[in-house]
C-alpha positions as semicolon CSV with decimal commas, in nm:
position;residue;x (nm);y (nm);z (nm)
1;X;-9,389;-20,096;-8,445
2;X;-9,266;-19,755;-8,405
3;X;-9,232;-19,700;-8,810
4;X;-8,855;-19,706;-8,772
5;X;-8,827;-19,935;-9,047
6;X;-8,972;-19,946;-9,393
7;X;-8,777;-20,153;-9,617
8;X;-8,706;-20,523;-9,531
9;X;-8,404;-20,701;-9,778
10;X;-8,306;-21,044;-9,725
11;X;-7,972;-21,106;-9,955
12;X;-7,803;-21,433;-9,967
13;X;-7,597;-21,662;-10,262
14;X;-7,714;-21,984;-10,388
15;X;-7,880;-22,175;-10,197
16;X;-7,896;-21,940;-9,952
17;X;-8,065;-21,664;-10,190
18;X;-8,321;-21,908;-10,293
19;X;-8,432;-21,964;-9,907
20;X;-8,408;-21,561;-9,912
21;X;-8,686;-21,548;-10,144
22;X;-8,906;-21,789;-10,004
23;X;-8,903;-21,623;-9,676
24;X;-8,967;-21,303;-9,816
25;X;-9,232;-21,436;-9,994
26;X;-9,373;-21,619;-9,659
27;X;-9,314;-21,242;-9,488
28;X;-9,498;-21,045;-9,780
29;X;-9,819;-21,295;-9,726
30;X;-9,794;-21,265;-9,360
31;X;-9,725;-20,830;-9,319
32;X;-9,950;-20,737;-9,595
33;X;-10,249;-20,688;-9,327
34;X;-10,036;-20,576;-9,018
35;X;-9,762;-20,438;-9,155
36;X;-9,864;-20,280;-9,531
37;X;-9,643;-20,005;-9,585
38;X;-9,324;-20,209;-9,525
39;X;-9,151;-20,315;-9,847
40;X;-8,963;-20,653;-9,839
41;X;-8,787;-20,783;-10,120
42;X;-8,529;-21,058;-10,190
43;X;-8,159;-21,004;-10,389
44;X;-7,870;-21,195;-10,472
45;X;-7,608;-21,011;-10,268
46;X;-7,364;-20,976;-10,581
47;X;-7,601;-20,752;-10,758
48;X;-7,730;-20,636;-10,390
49;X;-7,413;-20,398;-10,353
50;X;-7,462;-20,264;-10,727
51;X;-7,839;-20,191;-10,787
52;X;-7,982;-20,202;-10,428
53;X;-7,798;-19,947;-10,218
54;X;-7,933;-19,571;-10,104
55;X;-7,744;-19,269;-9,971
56;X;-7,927;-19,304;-9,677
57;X;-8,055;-19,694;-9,529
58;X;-8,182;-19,576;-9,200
59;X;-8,504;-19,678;-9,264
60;X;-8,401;-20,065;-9,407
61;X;-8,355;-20,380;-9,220
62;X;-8,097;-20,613;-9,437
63;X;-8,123;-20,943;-9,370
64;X;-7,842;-21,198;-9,485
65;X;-7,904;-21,556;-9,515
66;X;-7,550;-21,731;-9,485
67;X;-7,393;-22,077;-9,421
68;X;-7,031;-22,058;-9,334
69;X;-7,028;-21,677;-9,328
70;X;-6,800;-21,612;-9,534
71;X;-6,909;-21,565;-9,840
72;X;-6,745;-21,215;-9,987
73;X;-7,034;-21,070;-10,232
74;X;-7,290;-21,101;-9,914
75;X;-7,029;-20,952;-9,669
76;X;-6,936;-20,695;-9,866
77;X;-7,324;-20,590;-9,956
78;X;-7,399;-20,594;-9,582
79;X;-7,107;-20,403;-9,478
80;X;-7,147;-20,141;-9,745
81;X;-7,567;-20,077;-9,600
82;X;-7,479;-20,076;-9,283
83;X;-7,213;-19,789;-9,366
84;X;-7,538;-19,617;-9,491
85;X;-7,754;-19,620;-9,195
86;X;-7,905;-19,963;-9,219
87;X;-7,993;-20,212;-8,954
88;X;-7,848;-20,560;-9,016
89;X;-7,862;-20,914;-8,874
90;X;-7,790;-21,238;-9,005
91;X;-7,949;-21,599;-9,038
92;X;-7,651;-21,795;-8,956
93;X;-7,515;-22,190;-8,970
94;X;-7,168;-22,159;-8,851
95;X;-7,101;-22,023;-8,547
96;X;-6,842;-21,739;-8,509
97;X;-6,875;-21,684;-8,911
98;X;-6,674;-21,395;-9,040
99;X;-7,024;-21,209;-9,146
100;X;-7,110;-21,231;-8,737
101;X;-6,851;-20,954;-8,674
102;X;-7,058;-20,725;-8,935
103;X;-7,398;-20,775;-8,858
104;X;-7,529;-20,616;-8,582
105;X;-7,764;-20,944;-8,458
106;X;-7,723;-21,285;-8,546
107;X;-7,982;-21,569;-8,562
108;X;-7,794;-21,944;-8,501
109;X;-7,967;-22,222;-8,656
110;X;-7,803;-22,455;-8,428
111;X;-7,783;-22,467;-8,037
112;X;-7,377;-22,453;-8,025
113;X;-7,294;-22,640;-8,309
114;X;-7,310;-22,600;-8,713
115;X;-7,586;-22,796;-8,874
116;X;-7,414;-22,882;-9,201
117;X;-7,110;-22,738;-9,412
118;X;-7,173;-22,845;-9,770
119;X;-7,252;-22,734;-10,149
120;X;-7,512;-22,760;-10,214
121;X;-7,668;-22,816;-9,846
122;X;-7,986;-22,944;-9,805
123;X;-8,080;-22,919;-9,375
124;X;-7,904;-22,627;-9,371
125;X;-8,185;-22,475;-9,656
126;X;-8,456;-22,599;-9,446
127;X;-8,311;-22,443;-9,117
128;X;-8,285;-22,114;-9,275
129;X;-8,643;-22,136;-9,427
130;X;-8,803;-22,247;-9,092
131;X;-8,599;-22,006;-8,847
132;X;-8,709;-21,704;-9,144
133;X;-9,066;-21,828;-9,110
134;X;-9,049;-21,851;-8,706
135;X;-8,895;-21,482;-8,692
136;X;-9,170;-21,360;-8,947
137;X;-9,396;-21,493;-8,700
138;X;-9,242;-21,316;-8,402
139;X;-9,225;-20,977;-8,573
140;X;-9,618;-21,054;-8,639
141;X;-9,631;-21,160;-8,268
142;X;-9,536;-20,770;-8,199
143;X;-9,754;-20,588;-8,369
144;X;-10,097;-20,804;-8,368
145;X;-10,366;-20,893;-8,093
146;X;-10,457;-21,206;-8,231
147;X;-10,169;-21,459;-8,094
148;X;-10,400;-21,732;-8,149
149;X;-10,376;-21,759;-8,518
150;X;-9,970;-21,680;-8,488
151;X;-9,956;-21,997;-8,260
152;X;-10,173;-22,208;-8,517
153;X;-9,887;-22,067;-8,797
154;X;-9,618;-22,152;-8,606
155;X;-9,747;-22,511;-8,513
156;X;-9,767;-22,561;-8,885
157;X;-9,414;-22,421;-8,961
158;X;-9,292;-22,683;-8,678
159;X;-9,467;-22,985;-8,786
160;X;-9,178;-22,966;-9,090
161;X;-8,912;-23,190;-9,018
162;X;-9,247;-23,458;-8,927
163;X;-9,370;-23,377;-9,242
164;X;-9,025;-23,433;-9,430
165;X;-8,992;-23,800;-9,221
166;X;-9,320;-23,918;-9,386
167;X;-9,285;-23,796;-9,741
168;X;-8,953;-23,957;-9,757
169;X;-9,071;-24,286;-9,578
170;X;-9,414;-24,294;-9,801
171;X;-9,196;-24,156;-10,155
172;X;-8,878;-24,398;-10,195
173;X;-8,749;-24,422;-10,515
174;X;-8,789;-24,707;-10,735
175;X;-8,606;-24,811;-11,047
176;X;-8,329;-24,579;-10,923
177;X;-8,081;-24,695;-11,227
178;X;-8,416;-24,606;-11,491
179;X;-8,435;-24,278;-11,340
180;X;-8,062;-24,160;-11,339
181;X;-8,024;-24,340;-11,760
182;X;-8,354;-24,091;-11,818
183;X;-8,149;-23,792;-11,713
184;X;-7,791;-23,891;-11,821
185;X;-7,920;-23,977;-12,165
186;X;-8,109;-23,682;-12,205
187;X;-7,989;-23,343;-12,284
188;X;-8,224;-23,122;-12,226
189;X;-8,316;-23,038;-11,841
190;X;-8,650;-22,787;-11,698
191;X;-8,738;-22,743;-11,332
192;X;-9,109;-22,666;-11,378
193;X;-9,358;-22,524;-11,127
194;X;-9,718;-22,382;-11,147
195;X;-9,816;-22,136;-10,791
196;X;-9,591;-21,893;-10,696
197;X;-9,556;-22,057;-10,347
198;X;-9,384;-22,300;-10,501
199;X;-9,116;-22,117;-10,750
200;X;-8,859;-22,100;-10,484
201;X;-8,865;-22,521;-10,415
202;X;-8,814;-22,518;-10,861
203;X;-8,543;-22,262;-10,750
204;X;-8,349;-22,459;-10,478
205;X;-8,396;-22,836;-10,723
206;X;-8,195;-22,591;-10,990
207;X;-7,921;-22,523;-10,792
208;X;-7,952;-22,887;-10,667
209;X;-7,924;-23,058;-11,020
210;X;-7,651;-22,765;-11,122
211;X;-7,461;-22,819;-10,832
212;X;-7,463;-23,176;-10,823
213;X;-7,463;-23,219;-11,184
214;X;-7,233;-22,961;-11,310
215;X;-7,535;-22,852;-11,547
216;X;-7,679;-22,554;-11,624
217;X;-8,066;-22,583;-11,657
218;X;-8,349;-22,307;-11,667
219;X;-8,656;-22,329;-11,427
220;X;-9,003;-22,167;-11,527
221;X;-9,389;-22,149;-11,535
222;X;-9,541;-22,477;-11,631
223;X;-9,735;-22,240;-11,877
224;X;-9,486;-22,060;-12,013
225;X;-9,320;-22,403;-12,083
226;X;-9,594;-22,548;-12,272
227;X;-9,639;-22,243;-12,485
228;X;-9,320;-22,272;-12,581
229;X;-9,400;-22,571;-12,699
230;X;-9,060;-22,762;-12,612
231;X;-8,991;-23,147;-12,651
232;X;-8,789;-23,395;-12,576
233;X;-8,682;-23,304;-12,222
234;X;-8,651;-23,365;-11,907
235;X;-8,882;-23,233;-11,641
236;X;-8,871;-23,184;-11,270
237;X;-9,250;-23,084;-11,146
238;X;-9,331;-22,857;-10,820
């Protein structure tokens, strides 16, 4: 509000870079009327430290997305902007994590208590995507006379976890033992999705399968798949 800050990076690993980019992707769709000027951008903290530092960060907000907190490449790209001027805060699962000390704010996802340690998580992913979303709001809430339409946003962002209870009550999984033969027998694995909205869910199913699986597998445009014209594969669907 009072043009103090320009530059918006949210930095993360894993899982937690993946929810990184979606909620800069929900900020960038949200601040491009109120807030145009402000450039927000998502990095994988490893290559944060190398290609995304400035002399002088007085102007940037960095945002780290973390789990246990104490994950070194995210620390150590944190700590090294904050030496250079820049304002930092974390989106945080355990409490007391070691990147706590660092930051200069920290956002809890749980009341007291962590809301999962695990690779890969899953409710901890969803946490830090709806906590990103309900800040984005509340920066919007700031700077814009029309509170209305924030409330209608953040009743959608809320009605998640209802949302999640329905799909997985309507969607269970038949022929489990066809499924898992289909991707056991079959070498060749893509994570395939068509709006940009939904890149970062092909994203986060990658790290699943990789994580899970001990597989590598690429993700990409449904278009740029078919024009490649591969076969015999795989294929997860956003």
């Amino acid at each position: 509000k009072n043009r103090k800050i320009n530059k918006i990076i949210i930095t993360g690993m894993g899982t937690c870079h993946t929810a990184a980019e979606a909620i800069a992707y929900y900020m960038r769709e949200n601040f491009y009327l109120l807030l145009p000027k402000i450039s927000i951008s998502a990095v994988i903290a490893s290559e944060g430290s190398a290609f995304y530092m400035e002399n002088n960060m007085k102007k940037t907000l960095v945002i780290a997305i973390a789990q246990s907190g104490t994950t070194k490449d995210t620390n150590t790209y944190v700590e090294m902007a904050k030496k250079r001027g820049a304002h930092t805060m974390a989106i945080l699962n355990k409490r007391n994590g070691d990147i706590s000390y660092i930051v200069d704010d920290v956002l809890y996802l749980g009341n007291g208590r962590d809301i999962e340690i695990a690779v890969p998580s899953t409710k901890t992913y969803h946490c830090h995507l709806i906590l990103g979303y309900i800040f984005t709001l509340y920066i919007i809430s700031k700077t814009s006379n029309d509170l209305n339409k924030i409330k209608k946003k953040l009743n959608e962002v809320l009605k998640v976890s209802k949302i999640i209870s329905l799909i997985l009550k309507k969607n269970k999984i038949k022929n489990l033992n066809g499924l898992y033969k289909n991707f056991s027998n079959n070498k060749n694995w893509y994570c395939l999705y068509d709006e940009q909205s939904k890149k970062y869910a092909s994203m986060e199913i990658r790290i699943k399968l990789s994580e899970c699986c001990y597989k590598t597998l690429p993700y990409m445009n449904v278009e740029d798949f078919i024009k490649n014209k591969i076969r015999n594969s795989i294929l997860v669907y956003d």
